[in-house]
C-alpha positions, 0 to 999 in steps of 0.5 A: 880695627886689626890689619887683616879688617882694614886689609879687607875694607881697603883692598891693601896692605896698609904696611906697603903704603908710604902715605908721603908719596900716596899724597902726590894723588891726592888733589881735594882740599885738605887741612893738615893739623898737628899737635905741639905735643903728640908723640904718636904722630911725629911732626915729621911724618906730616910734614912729608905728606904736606909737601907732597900733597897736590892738591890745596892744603892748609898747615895747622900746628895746634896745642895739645897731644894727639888726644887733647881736646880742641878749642873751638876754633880748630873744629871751626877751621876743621867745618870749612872742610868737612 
């Protein structure tokens, strides 16, 4: 998807969001993971969105990079949310 397609799904510029403080409106539960080794996502960006989540939450540092594939069970952990 480009800006413009996400733009017309959503109803929103994506780049005036700052999803660290969208995150304080946010309250269903949500599993936060981050790969040891990503270097597309940095861990500090979802540090900043953790901490400012208001609702339950749980942290999960995994191995591999933003594309690696997953041991079963991180997607075991992933199905209690889903």
């Amino acid at each position: 998807m480009n800006k413009r397609q996400i733009h017309g799904l959503a109803g929103f510029d994506m780049n005036q969001r700052l999803p660290s403080e969208d995150a304080r409106q946010c309250t269903m539960p949500a599993l936060f993971l981050h790969g040891g080794n990503d270097s597309l996502i940095h861990i500090s960006h979802m540090e900043a969105v953790f901490d400012n989540y208001s609702g339950d939450k749980t942290k999960m540092e995994i191995q591999g990079n933003h594309n690696t594939a997953r041991a079963a069970h991180v997607y075991k952990k992933i199905a209690t949310y889903v």
